[in-house]
OpenMM code with the backbone's topology and positions (N, CA, C; nanometers):
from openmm import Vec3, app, unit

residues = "UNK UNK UNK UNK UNK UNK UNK UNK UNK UNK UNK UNK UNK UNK UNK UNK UNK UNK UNK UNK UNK UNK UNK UNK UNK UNK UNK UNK UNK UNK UNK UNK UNK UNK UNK UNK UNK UNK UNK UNK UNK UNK UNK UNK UNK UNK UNK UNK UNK UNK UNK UNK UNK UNK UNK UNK UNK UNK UNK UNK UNK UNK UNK UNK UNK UNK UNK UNK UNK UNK UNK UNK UNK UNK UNK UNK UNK".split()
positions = [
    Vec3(11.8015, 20.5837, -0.5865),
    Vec3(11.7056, 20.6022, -0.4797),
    Vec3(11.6789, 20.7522, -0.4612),
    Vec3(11.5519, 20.8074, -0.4293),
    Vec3(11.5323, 20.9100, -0.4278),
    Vec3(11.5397, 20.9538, -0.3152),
    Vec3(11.5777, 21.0622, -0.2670),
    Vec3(11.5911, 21.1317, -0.1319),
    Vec3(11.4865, 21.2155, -0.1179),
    Vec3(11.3788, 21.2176, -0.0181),
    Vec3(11.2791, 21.2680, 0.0551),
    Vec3(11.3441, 21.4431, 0.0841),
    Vec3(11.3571, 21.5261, 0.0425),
    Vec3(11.3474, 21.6921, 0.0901),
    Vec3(11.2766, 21.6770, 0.2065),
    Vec3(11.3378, 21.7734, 0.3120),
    Vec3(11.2910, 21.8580, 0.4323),
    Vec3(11.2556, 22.0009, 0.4092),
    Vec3(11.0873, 22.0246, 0.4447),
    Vec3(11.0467, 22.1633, 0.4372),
    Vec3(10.9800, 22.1865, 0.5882),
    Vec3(11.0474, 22.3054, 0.5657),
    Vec3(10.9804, 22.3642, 0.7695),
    Vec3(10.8837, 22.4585, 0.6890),
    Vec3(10.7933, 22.4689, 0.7466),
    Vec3(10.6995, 22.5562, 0.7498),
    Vec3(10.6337, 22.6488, 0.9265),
    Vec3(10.6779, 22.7833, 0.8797),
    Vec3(10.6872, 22.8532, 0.9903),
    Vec3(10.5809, 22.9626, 0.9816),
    Vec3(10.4517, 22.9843, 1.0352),
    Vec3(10.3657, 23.0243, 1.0490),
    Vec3(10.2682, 23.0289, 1.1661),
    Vec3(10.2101, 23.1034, 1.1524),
    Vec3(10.1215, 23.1259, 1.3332),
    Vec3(9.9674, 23.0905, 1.2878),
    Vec3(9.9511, 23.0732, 1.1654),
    Vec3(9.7819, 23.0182, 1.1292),
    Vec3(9.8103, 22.8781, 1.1567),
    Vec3(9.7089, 22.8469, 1.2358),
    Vec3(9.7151, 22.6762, 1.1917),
    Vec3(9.6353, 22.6319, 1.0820),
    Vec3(9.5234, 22.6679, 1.0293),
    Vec3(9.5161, 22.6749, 0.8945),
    Vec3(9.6270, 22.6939, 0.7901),
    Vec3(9.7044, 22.7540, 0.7650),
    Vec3(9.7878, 22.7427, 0.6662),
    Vec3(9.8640, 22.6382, 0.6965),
    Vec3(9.9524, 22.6107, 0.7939),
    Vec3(10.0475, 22.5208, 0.8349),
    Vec3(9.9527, 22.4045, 0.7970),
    Vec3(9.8441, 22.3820, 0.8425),
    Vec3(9.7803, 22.2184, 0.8098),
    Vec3(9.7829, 22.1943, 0.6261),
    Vec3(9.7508, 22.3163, 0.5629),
    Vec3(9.7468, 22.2924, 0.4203),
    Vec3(9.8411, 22.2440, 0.3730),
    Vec3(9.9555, 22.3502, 0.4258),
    Vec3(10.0766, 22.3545, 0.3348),
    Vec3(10.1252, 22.1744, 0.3965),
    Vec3(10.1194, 22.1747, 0.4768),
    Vec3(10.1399, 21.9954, 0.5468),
    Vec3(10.1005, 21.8734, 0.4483),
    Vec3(10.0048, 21.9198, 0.4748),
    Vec3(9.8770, 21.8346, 0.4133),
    Vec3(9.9593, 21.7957, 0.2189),
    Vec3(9.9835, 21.9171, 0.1887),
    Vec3(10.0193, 21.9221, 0.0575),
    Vec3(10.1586, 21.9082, 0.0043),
    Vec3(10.2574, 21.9416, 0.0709),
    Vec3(10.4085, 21.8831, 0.0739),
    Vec3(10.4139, 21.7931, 0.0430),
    Vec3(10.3200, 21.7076, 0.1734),
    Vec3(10.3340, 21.5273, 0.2106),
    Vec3(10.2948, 21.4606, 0.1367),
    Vec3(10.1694, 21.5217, 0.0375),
    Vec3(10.1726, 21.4522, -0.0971),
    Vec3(10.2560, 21.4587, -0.2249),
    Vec3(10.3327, 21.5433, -0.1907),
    Vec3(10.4342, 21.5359, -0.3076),
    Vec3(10.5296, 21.4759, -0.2316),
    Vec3(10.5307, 21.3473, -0.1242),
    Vec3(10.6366, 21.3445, -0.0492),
    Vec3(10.7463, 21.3706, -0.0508),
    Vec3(10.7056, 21.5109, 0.0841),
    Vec3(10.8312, 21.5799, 0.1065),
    Vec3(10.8117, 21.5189, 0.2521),
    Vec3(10.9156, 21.5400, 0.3730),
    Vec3(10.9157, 21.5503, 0.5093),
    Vec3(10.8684, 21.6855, 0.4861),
    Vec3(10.8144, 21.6830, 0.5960),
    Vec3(10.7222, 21.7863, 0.6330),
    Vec3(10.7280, 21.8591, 0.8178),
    Vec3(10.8241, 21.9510, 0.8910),
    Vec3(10.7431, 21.9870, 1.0338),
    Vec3(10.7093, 22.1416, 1.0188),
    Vec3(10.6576, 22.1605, 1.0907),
    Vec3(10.5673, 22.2594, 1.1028),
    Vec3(10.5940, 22.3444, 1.2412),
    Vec3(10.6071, 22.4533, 1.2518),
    Vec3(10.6618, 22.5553, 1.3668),
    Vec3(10.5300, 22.6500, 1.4039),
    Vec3(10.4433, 22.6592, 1.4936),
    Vec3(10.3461, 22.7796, 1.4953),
    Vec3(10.4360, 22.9663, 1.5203),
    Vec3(10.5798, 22.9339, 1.5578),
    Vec3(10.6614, 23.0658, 1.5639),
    Vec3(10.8105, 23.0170, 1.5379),
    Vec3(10.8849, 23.1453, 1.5334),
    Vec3(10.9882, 23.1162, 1.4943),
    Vec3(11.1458, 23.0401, 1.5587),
    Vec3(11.0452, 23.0804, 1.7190),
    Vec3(11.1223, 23.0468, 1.8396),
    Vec3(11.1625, 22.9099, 1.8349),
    Vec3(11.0417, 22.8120, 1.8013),
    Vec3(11.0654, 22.6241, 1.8332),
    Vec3(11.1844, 22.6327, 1.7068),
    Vec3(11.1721, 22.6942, 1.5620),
    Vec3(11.1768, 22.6413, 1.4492),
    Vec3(11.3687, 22.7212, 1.4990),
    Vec3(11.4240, 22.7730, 1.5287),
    Vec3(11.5158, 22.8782, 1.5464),
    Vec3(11.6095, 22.7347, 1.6899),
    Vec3(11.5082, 22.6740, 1.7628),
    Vec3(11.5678, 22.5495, 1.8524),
    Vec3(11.6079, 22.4208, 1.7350),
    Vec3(11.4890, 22.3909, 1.6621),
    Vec3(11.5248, 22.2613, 1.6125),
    Vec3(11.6649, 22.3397, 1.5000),
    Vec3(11.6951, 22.3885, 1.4495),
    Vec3(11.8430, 22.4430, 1.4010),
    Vec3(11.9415, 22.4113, 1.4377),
    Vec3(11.9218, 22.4116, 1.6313),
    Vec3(12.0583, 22.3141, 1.6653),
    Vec3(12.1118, 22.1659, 1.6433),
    Vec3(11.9919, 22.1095, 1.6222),
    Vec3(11.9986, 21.9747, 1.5426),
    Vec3(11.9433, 21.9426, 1.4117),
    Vec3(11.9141, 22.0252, 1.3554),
    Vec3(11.9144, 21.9365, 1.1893),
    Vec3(11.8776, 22.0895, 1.1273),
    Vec3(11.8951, 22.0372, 0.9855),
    Vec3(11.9097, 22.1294, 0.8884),
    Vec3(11.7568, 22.1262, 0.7591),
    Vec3(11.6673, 22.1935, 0.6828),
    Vec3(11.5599, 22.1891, 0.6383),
    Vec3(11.6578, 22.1918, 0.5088),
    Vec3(11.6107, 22.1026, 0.3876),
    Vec3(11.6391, 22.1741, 0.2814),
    Vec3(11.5739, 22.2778, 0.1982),
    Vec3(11.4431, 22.3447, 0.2695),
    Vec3(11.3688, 22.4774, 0.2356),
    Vec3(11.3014, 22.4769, 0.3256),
    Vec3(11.2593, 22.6540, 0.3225),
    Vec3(11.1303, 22.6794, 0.4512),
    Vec3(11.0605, 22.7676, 0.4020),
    Vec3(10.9165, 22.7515, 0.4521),
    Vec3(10.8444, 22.8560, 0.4110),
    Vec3(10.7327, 22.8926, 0.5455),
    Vec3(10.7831, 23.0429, 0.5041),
    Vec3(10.7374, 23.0703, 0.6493),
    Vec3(10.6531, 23.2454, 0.5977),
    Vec3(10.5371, 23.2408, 0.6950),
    Vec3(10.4842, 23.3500, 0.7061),
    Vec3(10.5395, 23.5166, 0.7428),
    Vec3(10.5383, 23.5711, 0.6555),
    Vec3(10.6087, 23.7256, 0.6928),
    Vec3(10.5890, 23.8071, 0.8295),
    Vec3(10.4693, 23.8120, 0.8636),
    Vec3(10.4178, 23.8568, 0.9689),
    Vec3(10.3948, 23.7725, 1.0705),
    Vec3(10.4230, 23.7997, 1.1808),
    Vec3(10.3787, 23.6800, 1.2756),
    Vec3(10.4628, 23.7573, 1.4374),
    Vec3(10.3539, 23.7556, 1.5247),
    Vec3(10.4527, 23.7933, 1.6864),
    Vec3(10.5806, 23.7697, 1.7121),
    Vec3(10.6420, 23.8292, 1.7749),
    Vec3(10.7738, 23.7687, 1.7820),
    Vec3(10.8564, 23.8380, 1.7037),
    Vec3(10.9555, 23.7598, 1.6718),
    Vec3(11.0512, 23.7381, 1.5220),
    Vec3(10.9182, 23.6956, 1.4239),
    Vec3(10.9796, 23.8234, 1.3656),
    Vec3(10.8880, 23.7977, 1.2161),
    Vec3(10.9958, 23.6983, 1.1284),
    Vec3(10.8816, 23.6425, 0.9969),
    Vec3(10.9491, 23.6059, 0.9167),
    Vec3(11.0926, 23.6653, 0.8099),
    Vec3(11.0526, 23.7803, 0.8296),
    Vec3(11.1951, 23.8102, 0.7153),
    Vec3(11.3288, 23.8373, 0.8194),
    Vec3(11.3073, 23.8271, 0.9821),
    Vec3(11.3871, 23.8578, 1.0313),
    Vec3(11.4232, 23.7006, 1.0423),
    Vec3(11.3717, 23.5948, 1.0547),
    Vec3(11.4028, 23.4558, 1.0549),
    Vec3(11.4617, 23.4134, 0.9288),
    Vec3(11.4496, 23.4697, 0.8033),
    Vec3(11.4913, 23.4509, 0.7183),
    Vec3(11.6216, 23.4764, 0.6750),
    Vec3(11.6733, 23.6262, 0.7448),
    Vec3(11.8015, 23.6854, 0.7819),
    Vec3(11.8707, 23.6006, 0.8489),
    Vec3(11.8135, 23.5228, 0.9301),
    Vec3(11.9342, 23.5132, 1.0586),
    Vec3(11.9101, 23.3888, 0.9959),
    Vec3(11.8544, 23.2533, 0.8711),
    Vec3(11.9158, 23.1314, 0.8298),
    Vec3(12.0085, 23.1876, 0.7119),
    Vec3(11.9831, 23.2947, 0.6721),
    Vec3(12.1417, 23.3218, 0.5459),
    Vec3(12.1843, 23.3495, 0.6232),
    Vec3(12.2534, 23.4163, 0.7072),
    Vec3(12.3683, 23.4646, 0.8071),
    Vec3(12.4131, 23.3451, 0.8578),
    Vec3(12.3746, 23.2936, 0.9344),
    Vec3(12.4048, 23.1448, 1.0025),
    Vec3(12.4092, 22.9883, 0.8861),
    Vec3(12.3618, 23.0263, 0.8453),
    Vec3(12.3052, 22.9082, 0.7448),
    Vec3(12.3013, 22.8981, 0.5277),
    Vec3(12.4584, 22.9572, 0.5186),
    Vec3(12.4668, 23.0220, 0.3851),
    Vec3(12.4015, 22.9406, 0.3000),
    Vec3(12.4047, 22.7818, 0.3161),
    Vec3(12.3877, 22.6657, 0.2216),
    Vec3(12.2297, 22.6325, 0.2224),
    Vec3(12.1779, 22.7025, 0.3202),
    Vec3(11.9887, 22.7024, 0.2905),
    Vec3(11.9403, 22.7804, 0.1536),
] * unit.nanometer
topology = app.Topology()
chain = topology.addChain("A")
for resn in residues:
    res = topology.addResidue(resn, chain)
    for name in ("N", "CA", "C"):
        topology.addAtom(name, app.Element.getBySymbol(name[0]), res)
């Protein structure tokens, strides 16, 4: 049986987030989608992504600083 992958996608376009959605889900993957890093940094306390792809720039916590703090916290991502 094949196991479905989890990808977060973390970005502040909603254009990109709908693509990259849109296009995961046809290679069915699970698919959620974060407009910042804040929601995506909450759902962490309960479940784990097996990849993310997330926008570099963005208000807030940028992406490479979100990216830091899932290797630090999160070696096995």
């Amino acid at each position: 049986m094949n196991e479905r992958h989890t990808i977060w996608v973390v970005d502040d376009d909603r254009a990109m987030r709908w693509v990259l959605e849109r296009a995961l889900k046809q290679a069915d993957m699970n698919v959620s989608t974060f407009e910042s890093v804040q929601p995506a940094l909450r759902a962490l306390e309960r479940e784990r992504p097996d990849a993310v792809i997330t926008d570099i720039r963005m208000p807030g916590i940028d992406g490479l600083k979100f990216l830091q703090h899932l290797q630090t916290n999160n070696p096995t991502l």
